[in-house]
C-alpha positions as CSV (number, residue, x, y, z in Angstrom):
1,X,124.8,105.0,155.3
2,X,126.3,104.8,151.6
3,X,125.1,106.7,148.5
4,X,124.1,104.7,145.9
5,X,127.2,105.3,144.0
6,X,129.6,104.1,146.9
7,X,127.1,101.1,147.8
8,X,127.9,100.0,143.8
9,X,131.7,101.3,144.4
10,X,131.7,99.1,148.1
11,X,130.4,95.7,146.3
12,X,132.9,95.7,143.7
13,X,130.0,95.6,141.4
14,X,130.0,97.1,138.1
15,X,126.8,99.3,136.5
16,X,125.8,97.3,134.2
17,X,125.6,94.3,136.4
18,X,123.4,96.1,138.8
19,X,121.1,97.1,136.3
20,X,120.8,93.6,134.7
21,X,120.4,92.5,138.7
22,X,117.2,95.6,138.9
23,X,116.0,94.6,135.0
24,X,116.2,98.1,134.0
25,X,118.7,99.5,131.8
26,X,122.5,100.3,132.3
27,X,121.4,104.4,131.0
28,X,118.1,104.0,133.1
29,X,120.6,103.6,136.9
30,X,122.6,106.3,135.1
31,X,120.2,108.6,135.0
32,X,119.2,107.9,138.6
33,X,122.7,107.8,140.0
34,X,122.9,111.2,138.3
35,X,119.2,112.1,139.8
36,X,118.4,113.0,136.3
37,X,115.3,110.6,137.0
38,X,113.9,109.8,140.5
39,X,114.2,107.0,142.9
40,X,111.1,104.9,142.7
41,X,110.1,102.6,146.0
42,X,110.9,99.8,143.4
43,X,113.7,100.6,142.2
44,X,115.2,101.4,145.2
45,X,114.0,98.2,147.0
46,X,115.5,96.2,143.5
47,X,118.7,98.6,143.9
48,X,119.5,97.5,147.4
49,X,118.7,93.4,147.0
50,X,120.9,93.6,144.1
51,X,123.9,94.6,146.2
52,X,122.6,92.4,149.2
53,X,121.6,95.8,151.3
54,X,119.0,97.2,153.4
55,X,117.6,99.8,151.7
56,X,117.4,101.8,155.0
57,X,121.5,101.2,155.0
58,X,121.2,103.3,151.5
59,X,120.9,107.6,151.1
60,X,118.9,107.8,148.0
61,X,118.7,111.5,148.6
62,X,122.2,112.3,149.0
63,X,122.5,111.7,144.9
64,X,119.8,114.5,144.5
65,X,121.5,117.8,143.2
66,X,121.1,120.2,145.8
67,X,121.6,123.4,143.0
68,X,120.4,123.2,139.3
69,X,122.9,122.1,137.2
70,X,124.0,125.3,135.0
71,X,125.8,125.6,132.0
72,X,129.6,126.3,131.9
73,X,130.7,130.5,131.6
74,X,132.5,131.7,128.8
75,X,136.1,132.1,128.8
76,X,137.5,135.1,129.8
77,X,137.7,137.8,127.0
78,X,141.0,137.4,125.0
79,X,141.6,134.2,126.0
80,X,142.0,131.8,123.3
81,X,140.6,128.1,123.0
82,X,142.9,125.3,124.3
83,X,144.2,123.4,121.5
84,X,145.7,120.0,121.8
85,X,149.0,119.8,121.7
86,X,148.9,116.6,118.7
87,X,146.7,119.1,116.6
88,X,148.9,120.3,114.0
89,X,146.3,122.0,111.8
90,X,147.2,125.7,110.7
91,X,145.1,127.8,113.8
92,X,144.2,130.5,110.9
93,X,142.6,127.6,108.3
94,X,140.9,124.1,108.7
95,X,143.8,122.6,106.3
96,X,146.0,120.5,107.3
97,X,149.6,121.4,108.3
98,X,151.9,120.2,105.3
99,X,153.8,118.4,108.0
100,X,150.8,116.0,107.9
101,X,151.8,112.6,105.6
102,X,149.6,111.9,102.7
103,X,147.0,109.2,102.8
104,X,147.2,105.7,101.7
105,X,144.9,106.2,99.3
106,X,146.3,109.6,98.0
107,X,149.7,107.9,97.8
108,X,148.4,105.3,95.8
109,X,146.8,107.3,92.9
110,X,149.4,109.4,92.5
111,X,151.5,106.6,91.3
């Protein structure tokens, strides 16, 4: 049995193709990849024909979250926020480092 995600993975198929195939929308079979919506008889049945399954041969359950999603926990105290390492802004202002090149248009008026 696949999950819906590795039947689409399997076929080669891309999302947006299956959802075209299903006449729903590319965020609709997002959302019920992600189980953020549930799997309707239809859409299943449209889900599996599109790929050329049986829908018995697909685990529309196993997408189903088994725990709530919850939200991420704060850093540990003292620890600072990553920075990128092409951000050259000052970390103690929003400015711009010097070090950054003037604008075109900057350069121009100051002509």
């Amino acid at each position: 049995m696949f999950k819906p995600g590795q039947a689409i993975f399997t076929t080669g198929r891309r999302k947006d193709w299956v959802a075209r195939q299903m006449s729903i929308s590319p965020s609709y079979l997002s959302r019920l990849l992600s189980a953020e919506r549930p799997w309707t008889e239809r859409t299943r049945r449209s889900f599996a024909q599109a790929l050329g399954f049986s829908s018995e041969a697909i685990d529309f359950a196993a997408d189903a979250p088994e725990t709530p999603a919850t939200p991420p926990s704060p850093p540990p105290a003292g620890h600072e926020s990553t920075r990128w390492p092409s951000d050259t802004r000052d970390p103690s202002s929003d400015a711009l480092a010097p070090s950054q090149p003037p604008d075109l248009l900057t350069s121009l008026r100051n002509r």
